[in-house]
N, C-alpha and C positions, 0 to 999 in steps of 0.2 A: 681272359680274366685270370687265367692259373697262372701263367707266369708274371702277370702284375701281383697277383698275392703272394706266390712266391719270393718276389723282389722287395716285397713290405717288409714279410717275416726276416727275411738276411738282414737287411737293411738295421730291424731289431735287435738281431741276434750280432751283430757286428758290435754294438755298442756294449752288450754285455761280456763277449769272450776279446774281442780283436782289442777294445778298450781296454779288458783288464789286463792284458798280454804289456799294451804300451804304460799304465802305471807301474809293471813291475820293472819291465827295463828300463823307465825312467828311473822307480827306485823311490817313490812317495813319502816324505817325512813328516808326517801329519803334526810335529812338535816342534818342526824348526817354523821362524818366524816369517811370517812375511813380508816383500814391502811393503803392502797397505798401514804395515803397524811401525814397520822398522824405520820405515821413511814418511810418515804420516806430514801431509801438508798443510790438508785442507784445500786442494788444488786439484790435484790429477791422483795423489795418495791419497786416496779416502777410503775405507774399509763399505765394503757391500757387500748384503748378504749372499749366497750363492746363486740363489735364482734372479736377483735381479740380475747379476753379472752373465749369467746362461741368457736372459731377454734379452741384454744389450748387446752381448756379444753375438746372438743369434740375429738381431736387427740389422747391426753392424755388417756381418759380412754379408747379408741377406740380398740388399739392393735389389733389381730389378735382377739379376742372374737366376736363380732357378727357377724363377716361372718364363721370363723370357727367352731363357737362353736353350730353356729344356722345351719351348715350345717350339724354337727353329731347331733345333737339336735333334727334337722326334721324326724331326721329315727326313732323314736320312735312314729311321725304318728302326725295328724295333732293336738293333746294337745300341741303340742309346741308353733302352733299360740297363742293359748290363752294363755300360759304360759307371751310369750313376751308381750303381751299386757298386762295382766295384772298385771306382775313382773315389766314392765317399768312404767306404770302409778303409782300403788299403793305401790311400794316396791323400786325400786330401782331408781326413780325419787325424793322421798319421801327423802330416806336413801341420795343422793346428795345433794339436795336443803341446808337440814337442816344442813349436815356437813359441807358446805359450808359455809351456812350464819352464823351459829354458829362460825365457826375462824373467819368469816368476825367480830363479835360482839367482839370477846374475842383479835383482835390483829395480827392475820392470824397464830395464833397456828398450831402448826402442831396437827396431830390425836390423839396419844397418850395420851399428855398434854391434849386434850378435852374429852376424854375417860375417862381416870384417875380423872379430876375434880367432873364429876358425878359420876361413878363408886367406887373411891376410892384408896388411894397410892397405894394396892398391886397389884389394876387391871391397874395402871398407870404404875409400874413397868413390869408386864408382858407385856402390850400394847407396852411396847416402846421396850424391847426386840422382843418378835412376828414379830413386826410393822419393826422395823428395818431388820428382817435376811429377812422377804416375800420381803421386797425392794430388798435387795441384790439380791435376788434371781429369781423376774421378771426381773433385772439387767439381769441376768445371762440367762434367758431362751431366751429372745429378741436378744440377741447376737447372740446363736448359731444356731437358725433358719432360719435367712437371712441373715445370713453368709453362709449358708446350697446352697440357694437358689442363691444369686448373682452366688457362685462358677460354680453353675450349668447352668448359663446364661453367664456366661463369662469364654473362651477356655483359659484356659493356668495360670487360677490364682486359687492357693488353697482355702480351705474355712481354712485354718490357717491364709492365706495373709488376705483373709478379715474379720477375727477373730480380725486381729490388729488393722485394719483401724477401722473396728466397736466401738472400745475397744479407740482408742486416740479420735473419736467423741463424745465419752460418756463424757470421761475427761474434753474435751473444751466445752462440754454442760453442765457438772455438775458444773463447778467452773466461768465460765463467766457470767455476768449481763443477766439477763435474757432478756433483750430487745434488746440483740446482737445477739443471733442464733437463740432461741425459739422464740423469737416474732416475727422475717422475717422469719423462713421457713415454721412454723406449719401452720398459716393460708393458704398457698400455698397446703401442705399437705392436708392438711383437708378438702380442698375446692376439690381437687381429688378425696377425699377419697368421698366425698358428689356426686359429678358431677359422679364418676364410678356406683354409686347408683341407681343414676337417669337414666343412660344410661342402668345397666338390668331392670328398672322399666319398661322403655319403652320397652324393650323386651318382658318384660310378658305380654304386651296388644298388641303389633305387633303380636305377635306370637299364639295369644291367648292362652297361658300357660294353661294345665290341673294340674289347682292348688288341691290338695286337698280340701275335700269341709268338713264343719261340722258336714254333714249329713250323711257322711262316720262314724262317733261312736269315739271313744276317746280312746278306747282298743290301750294298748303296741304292736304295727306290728314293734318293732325293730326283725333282726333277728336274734339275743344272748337272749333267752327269758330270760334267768337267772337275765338279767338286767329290771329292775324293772321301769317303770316309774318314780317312789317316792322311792328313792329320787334320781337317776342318772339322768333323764332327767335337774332336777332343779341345778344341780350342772354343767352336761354339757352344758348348756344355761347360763353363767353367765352373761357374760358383754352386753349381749343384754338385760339384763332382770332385774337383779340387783346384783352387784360384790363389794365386801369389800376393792377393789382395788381401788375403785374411791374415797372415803374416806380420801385417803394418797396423793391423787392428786388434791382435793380440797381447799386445805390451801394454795396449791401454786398459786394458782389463785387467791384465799381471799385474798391475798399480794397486787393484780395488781388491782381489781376491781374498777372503782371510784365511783359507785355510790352503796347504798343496793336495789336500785327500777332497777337495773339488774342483780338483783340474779336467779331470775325465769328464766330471756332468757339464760344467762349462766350456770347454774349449774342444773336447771329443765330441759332447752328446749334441753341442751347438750345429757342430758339421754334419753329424747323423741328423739332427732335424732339417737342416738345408737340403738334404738328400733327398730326406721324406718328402718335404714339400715340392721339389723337382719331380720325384717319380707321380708324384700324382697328379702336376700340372702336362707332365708329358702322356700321360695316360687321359685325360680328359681334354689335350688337343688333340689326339691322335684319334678319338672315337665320336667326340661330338658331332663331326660331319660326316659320320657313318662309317670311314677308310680313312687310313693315312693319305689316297688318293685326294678325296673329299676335303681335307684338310689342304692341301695343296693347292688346288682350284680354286678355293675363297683366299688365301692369300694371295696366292696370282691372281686373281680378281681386284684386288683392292686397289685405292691410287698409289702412284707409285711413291706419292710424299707421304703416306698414311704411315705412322706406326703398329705394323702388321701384327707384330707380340701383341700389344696394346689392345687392338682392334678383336684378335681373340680370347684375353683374358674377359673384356667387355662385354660380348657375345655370349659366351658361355655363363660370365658368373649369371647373368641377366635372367636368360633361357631354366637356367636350373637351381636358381637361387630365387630369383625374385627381387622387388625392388631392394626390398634390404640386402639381399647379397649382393646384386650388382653397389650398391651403394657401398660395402665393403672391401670388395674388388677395388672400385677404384680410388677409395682410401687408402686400402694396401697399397695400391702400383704407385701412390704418390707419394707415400709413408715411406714405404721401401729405400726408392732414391734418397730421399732427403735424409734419412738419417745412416743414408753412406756416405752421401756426400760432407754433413759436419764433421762428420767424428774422421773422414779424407784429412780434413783441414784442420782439424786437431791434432793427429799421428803427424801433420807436417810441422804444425808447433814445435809439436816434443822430438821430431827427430833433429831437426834444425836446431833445438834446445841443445841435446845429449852433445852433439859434435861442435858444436860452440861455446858450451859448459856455461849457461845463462840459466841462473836460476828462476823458476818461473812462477814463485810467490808472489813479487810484485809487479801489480798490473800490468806497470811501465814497460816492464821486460817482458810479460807478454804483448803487450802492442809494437815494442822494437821488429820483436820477429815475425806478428802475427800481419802489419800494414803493407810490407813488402808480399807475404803467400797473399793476401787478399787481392793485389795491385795486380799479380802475374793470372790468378785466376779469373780474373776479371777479362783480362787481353787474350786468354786463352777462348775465352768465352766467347768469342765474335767471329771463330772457326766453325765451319759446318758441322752439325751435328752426329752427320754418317763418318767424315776423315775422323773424327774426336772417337769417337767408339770403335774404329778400326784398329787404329793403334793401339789405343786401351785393351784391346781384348789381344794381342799378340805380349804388349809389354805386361799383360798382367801373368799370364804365363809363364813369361820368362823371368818374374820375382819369385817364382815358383821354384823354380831351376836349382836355383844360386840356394834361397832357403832347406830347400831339400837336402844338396850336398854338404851345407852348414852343418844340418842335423847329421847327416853322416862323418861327419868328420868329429863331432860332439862326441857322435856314439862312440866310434872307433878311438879314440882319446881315453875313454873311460872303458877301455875293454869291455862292452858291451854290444846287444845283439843290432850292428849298422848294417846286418842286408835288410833290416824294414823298412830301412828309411832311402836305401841306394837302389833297390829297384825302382817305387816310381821317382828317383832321380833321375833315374838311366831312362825309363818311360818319356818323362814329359821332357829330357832333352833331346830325347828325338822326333818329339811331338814339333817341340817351339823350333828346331833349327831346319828340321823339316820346313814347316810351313813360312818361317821367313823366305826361302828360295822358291816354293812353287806359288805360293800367293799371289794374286795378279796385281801390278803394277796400281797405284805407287806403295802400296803397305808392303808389297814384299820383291822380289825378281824377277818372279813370273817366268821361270823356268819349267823346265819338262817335267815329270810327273818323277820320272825312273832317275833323272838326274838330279832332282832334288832330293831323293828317298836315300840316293847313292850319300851322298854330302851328309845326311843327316845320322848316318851308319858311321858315317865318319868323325863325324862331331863328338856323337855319343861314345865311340871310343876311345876316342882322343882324352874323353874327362874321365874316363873310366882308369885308363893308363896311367895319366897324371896322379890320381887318386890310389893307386894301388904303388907307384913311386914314391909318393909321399908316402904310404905307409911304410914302407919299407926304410926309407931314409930315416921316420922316427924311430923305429922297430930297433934300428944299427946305432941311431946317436944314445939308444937307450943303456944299450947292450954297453959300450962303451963308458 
């Protein structure tokens, strides 16, 4: 339990120092204007107040990742506390703030277009393909999971029936003003998703949870040893820790924000809550069944077609909540998806928007761009559910990458402090290039352990090199 309260109070304490460190090297202008005002639509500009935009933007990147991902995440032993905490403070708090406030700056761009600025047209043209099919494609995954799931709570309706309903909610989420569905239901969402949080939190001090402790070692105790800490742990902990998915959900919030002196509570303090909520779904898989051992065993236990995340959020809210919590739970877990999924399908709007320069007031022009993402989601959707979230969890990663070096090339441009944002660049390029080669076939090469760690050494200096040329080459055209 010390080092899970330990891991809270940082977790806190991050948001107030490590936060206020990235407003000043951002450089905060509380009196310049924003787009919400400057580009007012009535569409995707609309002015919201800050906490709504902290709920939705905390909804938004929330999805199923930090209770899922931290509850497969924990069986590789208690490195993961520390993973969250310091992937959320330093990496994936960092990697939000700045893609935020940087659309906030540029007009509420979408990713791509801020990608491609610093990086360059051909990384601007990949970014916006990439950037576009990964939309579609957490489109696609958010669908058919709590479609999965409703079916199985409700007698008599297929999960094809609620495959449709899922599927016409997206539509009237994707193409209507953003202050008509998203901005009344998410806060409501979110504030579940927050309040079920707090209800295992209180679980784990009622109950006095035997949390893993730190003092237990850092050694791999997953029990597939094949699977590596580094880089599998860092890639199945994403959205609790830091996820290239939040990136493509930050623009749409840059839209609504009205002021830049609440970019830190929304777009920093969003990711520190994501944090929270992961260290304390991973603390309450890891004790419920007595040991991290214990926990292992009922998931190896279960069918092998079961959703094992699912099946212990289930368990536990149930056991320690009661019917109301369990009924929260799995509101949340269904809540969660679906409002990654629309607002997936809305960043692909708007990115598809920005690089086609289609203005998206009249309807018409949103259903030109919005019929074809629905069309491709839809065919995506008749893929296995385990291939679809495989890839998803390495491609989200690697939006990560590209955003990251963006921000450091942002920084370094404006003579400003870029080793915050270029160390976990250099991290999670050797996370993602890592794990494309040793991953077992077909998501990744399925190479050796030593010889993809080699390659990955390689990768990450290679960007490292590139990036200190370039600066140098501006440094000399400057001087000149």
């Amino acid at each position: 339990m010390i080092s899970f309260v330990g891991c809270l109070l940082f977790l806190i304490a991050g948001y107030f120092i490590y936060g206020s460190l990235m407003e000043r090297v951002f450089g905060v202008d509380a009196n310049r204007t924003t787009p919400a005002y400057a580009q007012q639509d009535g569409i995707d500009y609309v002015p919201l107040s800050w906490w709504r935009v902290f709920l939705i933007q905390f909804l938004n990147i929330a999805g199923l990742g930090p209770i899922f991902g931290a509850i497969m995440g924990v069986m590789f032993g208690p490195a993961a506390f520390l993973w969250i905490v310091i992937g959320t403070i330093f990496g994936g708090a960092v990697h939000d703030y700045f893609s935020g406030m940087m659309s906030v700056r540029e007009g509420g761009i979408s990713l791509p277009e801020l990608v491609g600025k610093e990086l360059g047209k051909s990384i601007k043209l990949f970014m916006r393909l990439f950037s576009l099919l990964l939309m579609i494609l957490v489109g696609a995954v958010f669908i058919s999971g709590p479609a999965g799931l409703l079916a199985g709570m409700v007698p008599g309706v297929s999960t094809i029936v609620w495959t449709v309903i899922i599927f016409i909610y997206y539509m009237l989420a994707t193409l209507l003003p953003i202050d008509k569905i998203i901005g009344r239901i998410y806060p409501i969402f979110g504030f579940v998703l927050l309040f079920m949080a707090a209800g295992i939190l209180w679980a784990l001090f009622f109950n006095n949870a035997n949390i893993p402790e730190f003092t237990e070692g850092f050694a791999n105790r997953h029990p597939n040893g094949r699977l590596h800490i580094f880089p599998m742990m860092f890639v199945s902990i994403a959205c609790g820790a830091i996820s290239g998915f939040h990136a493509t959900q930050s623009p749409i919030m840059a839209r609504c924000i009205k002021n830049e002196k609440y970019g830190r509570r929304c777009f920093y303090g969003a990711m520190v809550a994501e944090g929270v909520v992961a260290l304390i779904w991973a603390a309450a898989a890891s004790s419920f069944f007595g040991s991290l051992e214990g926990l292992q065993e009922y998931v190896a236990g279960l069918p092998k077609a079961a959703n094992k995340a699912a099946e212990v959020v289930n368990i536990i809210s149930r056991e320690w909540l009661g019917l109301v919590g369990g009924f929260l739970a799995i509101l949340g877990v269904i809540a969660a998806p679906l409002t990654s999924g629309d607002t997936a399908l809305r960043s692909a709007r708007l990115i598809a928007a920005d690089f086609l320069r289609i203005d998206q007031k009249p309807v018409g022009k949103r259903l030109i761009i919005s019929i074809p993402l629905f069309l491709l989601a839809f065919i995506i959707l008749q893929m296995n559910f385990d291939i679809l979230w495989r890839y998803f969890a390495w491609c989200n990663q690697t939006l990560a990458v590209f955003t990251l070096w963006a921000v450091t090339v942002y920084l370094c441009r404006r003579k400003k402090l870029y080793i915050l944002s270029m160390i976990p660049a250099m991290f999670m390029t050797m996370v993602c290039s890592t794990y494309l080669f040793v991953a077992p076939r077909p998501e990744g090469f399925g190479l050796s352990y030593p010889t993809s760690l080699t390659i990955g050494a390689v990768t990450t200096a290679f960007a490292v090199i590139c990036f200190f040329l370039w600066k140098k080459k501006i440094r000399f055209s400057t001087i000149i």
